[in-house]
Residue frames as qw, qx, qy, qz and C-alpha x, y, z in Angstrom:
[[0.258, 0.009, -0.122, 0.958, 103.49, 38.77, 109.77],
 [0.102, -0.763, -0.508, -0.386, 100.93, 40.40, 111.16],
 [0.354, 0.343, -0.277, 0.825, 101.25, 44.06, 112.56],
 [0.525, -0.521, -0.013, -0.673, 98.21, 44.42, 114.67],
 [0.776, -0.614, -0.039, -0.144, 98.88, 41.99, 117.00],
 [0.297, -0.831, 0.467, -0.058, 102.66, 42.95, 117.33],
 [0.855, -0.122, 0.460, 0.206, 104.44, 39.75, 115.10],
 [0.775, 0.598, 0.105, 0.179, 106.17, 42.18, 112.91],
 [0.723, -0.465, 0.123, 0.496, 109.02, 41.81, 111.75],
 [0.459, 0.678, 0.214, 0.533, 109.74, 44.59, 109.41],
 [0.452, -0.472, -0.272, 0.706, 111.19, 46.34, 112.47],
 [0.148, -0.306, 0.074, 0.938, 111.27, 50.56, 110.81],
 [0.028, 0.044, -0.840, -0.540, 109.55, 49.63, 108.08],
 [0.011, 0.340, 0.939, 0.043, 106.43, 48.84, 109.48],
 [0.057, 0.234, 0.084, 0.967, 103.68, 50.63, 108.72],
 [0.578, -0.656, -0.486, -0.004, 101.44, 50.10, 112.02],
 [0.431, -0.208, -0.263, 0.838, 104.80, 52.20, 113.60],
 [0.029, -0.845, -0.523, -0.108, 103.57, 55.49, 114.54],
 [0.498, 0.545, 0.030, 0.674, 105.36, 58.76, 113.20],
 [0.497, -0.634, -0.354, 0.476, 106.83, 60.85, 115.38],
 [0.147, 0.927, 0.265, 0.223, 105.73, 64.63, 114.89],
 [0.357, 0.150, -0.207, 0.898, 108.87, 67.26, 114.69],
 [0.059, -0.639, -0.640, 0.424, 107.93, 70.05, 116.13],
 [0.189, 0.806, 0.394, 0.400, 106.53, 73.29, 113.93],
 [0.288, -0.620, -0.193, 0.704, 108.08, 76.74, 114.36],
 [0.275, 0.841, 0.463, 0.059, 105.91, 78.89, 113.45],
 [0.302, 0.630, 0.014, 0.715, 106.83, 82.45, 111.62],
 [0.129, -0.363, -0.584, 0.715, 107.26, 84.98, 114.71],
 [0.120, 0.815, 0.553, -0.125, 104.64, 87.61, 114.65],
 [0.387, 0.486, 0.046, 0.782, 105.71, 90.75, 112.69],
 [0.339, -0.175, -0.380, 0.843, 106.63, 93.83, 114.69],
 [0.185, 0.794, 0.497, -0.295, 104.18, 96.70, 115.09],
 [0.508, 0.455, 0.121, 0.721, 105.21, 99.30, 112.39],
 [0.390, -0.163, -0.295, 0.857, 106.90, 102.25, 113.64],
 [0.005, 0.892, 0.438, -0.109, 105.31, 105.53, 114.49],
 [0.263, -0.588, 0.110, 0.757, 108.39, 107.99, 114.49],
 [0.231, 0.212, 0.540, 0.781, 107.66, 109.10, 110.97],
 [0.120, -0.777, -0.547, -0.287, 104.08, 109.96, 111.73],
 [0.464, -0.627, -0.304, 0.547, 105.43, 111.94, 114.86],
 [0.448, -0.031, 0.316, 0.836, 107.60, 113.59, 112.63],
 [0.077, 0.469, 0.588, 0.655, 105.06, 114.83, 110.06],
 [0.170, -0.822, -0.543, 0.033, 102.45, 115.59, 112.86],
 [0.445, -0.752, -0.092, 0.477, 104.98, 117.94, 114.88],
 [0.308, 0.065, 0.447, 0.837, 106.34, 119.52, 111.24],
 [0.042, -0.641, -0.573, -0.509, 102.82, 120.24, 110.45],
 [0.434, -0.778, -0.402, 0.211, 102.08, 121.78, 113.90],
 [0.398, -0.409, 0.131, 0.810, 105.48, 123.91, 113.85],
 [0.153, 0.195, 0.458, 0.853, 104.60, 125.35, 110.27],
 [0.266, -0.742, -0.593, -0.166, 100.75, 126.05, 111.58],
 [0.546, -0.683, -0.154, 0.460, 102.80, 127.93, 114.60],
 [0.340, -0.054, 0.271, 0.899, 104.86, 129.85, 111.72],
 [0.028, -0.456, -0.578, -0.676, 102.06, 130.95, 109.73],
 [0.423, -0.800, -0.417, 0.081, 99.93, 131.79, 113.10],
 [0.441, -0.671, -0.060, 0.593, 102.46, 134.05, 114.12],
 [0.302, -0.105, 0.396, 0.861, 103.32, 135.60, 110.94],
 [0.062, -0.631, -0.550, -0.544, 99.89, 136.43, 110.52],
 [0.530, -0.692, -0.367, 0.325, 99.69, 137.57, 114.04],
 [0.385, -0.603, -0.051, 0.697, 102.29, 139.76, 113.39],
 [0.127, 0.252, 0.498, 0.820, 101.25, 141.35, 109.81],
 [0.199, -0.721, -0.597, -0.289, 97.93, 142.41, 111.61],
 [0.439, -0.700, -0.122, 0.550, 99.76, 144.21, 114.46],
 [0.323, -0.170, 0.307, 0.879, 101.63, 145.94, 111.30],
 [0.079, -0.663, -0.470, -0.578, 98.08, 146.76, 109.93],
 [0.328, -0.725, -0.549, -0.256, 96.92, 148.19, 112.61],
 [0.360, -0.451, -0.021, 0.816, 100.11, 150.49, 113.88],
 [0.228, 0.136, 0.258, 0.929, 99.73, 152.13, 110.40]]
C-alpha cells in the first residue's frame, strides 16, 4: 500500500486524499448607523436658537417703545 503512487487501498480513509474546502460565509458587513437622531437634535437645537432669537428680538423692540 503505497499512496503516492496511487496503490491505495484505504479508499476514504486515505490520507494522500485531498480535503475538499466548504465554502466560508463570512459575517455581512454591519449597517452604517443611523443619522435620524442626530437630525433630530441638530434641528431641535436650531428651532430653540430661533425661539430665543426672536424672543430676544422682541423684548428689545419692548425696550425701546418704552
Amino acid at each position: 500500500m503505497n499512496c503516492c503512487d496511487y496503490n491505495c487501498n484505504q479508499g476514504r480513509n486515505c490520507p494522500a486524499r485531498v480535503a475538499h474546502a466548504k465554502p466560508i460565509m463570512y459575517a455581512a458587513s454591519p449597517l452604517p448607523p443611523s443619522t435620524w437622531r442626530k437630525q433630530v437634535r441638530t434641528l431641535a437645537y436650531w428651532l430653540l436658537m430661533a425661539l430665543m432669537g426672536l424672543s430676544w428680538l422682541a423684548l428689545l423692540l419692548l425696550a425701546t417703545q418704552a
